[in-house]
N, C-alpha and C positions, 0 to 999 in steps of 0.2 A: 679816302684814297681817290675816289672818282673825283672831287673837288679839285684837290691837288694835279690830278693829269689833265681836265680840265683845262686848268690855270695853263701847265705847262704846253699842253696843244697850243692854246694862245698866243702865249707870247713868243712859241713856234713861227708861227704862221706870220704875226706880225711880224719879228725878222725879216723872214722871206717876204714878205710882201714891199718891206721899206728896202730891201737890197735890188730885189728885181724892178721898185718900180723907177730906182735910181738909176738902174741900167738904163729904164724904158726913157727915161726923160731926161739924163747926161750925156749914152749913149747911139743917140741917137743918128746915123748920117745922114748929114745931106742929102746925097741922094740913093736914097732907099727905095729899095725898087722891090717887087711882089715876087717871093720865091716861088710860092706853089699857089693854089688854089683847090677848093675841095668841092663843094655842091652844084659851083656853077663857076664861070669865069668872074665873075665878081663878088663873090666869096673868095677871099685872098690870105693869104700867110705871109709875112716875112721873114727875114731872117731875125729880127729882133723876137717876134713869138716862138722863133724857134730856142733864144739864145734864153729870155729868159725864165721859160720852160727848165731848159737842163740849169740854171741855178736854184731857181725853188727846189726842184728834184733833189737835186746830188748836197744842199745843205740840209734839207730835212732828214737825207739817207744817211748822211754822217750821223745825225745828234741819235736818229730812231731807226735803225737799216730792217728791222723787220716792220715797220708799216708798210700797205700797200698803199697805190696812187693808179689815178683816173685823172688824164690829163687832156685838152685839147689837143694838142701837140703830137699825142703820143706815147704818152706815159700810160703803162697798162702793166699793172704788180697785184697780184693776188695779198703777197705779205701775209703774216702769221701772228701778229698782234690784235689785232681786232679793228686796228685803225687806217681806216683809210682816208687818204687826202683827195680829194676834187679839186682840181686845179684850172681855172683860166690865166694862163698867164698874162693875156691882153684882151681884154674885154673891150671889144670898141676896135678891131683893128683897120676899117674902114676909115674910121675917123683922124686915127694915129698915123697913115699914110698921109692925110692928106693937112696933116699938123692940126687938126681941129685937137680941142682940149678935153672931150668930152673921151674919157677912157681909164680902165681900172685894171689894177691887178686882183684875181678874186680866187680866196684859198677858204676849203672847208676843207674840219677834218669830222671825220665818219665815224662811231664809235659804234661796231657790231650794225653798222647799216644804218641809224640817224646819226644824223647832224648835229653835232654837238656844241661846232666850233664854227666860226665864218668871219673872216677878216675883209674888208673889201677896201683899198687903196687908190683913188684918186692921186697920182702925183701932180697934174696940171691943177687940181684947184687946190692943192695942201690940205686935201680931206683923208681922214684915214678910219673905216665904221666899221664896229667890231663886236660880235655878240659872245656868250653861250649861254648855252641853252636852260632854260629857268634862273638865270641872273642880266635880265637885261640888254637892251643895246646902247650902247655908247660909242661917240665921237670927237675924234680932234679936227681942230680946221683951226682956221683965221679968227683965232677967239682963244679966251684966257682957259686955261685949264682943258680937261671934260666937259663933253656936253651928254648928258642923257638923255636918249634919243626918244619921242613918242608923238606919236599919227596924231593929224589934227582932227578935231572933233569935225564926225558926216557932216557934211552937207546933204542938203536934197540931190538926189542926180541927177538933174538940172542944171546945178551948182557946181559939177566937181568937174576937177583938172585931170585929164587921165592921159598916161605916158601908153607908149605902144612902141610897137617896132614891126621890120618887116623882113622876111625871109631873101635870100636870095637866088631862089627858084620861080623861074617867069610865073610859072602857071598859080601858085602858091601864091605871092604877092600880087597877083591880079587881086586875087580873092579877097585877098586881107584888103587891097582899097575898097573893093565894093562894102563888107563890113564897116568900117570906118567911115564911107560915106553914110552907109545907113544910121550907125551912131551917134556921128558926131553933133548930129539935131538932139540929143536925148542931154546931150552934156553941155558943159560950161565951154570946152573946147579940149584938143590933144593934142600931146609935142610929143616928138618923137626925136629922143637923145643920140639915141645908135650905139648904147651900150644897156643890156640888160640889167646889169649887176646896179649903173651908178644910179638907173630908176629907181631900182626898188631900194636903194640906200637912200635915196631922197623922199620915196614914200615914206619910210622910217624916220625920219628928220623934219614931216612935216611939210614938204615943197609941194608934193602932191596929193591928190585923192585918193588916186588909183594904177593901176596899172595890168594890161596885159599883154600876151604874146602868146604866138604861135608856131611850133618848129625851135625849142629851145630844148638844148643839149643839158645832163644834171650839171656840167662843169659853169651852163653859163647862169645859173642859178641857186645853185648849194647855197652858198655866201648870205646875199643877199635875202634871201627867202627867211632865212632863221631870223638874220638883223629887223627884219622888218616885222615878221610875229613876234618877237622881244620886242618892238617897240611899240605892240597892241594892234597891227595889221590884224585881218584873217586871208589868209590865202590858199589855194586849191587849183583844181583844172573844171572840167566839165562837174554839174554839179553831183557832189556823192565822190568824186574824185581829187586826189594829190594833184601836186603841180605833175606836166607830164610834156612830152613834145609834143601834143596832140594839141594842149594848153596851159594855161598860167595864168592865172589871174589871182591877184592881191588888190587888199583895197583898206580904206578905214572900215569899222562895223557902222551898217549903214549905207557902205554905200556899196559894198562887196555883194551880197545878194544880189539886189536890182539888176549888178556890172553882169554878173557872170549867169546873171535869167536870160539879159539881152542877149549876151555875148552865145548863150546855147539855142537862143531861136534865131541867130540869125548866122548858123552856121559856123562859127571863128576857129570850130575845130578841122572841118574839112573844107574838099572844094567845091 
């Protein structure tokens, strides 16, 4: 039975994920301009996060109306199934204002509080990475078939490529450069996407070493976190700790220890 709903969460989620992320990248206007803003003035909303929020929502409440949801947006349901959804509808929305292509739709669903399910939708690169949990992660793209997903083998960390991101609170991302300037001698080098979710879906795929972040909400993580330990990541926060807003850090085995010793002496959880 668990198998079964499983599956069905799935191919839930996938749905929504291909319906909204054809809103995000059909519907998009012209000139789309910044609805609200939330942490800072450049932490921004538009009306498209807001539009395709209420579609994931209100199709998964048709097929399942007693699950609950945890949404960026605003979606906040207790529900009486035991399943809850975590929803970013626009992962990246910095980037998606400014037409860059780096940006996802990213849907988990919750079973009794883990993770069981995580779809994460790239519509610009025709990527679509999708886990559950004790059966692997897998991917479509611009390639035949499936691809099943799995971290490349450590490097020294030295050697490794590690993704980051940066909050949008002044005092916060001061901080987070001075770390990253202390890092970035330790490492092979860091890019910095502007979407949480398609990092770690690319750590899972092998593009990267590593990855972390600080100031990350569960919505903009669910997804991507399961996809990525399905594809042999380990990931966590400070060490002894989950992912958490405090921190995040994923990596290969290998190169996740060393990442996340640096990353707790040199501060990455506070200011």
């Amino acid at each position: 039975m668990t198998d079964a709903l499983h599956t069905e969460l799935l191919q839930l989620a996938l749905q929504a994920a291909a319906r909204a992320g054809e809103l995000l990248r059909d519907g998009r206007p012209a000139d789309l301009a910044v609805a609200a803003t939330k942490s800072s003035p450049i932490d921004v909303v538009t009306e498209m996060d807001i539009a395709a929020e209420k579609l994931i929502t209100g199709l998964i409440a048709d097929r399942r109306p007693d699950d609950g949801f945890l949404g960026e947006e605003g979606a906040a349901t207790e529900g009486t199934s035991g399943i809850r959804w975590v929803i970013d509808p626009l992962d990246g929305t910095v980037n998606y204002l400014y037409s860059l292509p780096t940006w996802a739709v990213s849907i988990a669903a919750e079973q009794d509080g883990e993770v069981v399910v995580g779809v994460v939708a790239a519509p610009m690169r025709g990527e679509t990475f999708r886990a559950i949990r004790g059966r692997g992660a897998w991917a479509t793209g611009n390639w035949a078939g499936e691809r099943k997903l799995a971290c490349r083998p450590a490097p020294p960390l030295d050697q490794a490529l590690v993704a980051t991101g940066f909050n949008y609170v002044t005092e916060v991302r001061t901080h987070q450069a001075d770390v990253a300037r202390r890092l970035i001698p330790r490492l092979r080098d860091i890019r910095r996407s502007g979407s949480a979710a398609v990092d770690l879906c690319d750590l899972a795929a092998g593009r990267l070493d590593g990855y972390y972040e600080r100031g990350l909400n569960a919505w903009d993580f669910a997804a991507g976190d399961l996809i990525a330990r399905e594809a042999g990541a380990l990931t966590g926060g400070r060490p002894g700790e989950p992912p958490s807003g405090d921190l995040t850090v994923a990596a290969t085995p290998g190169v996740f220890e060393p990442l996340q010793r640096l990353l707790d002496e040199f501060g990455a959880w506070h200011d």
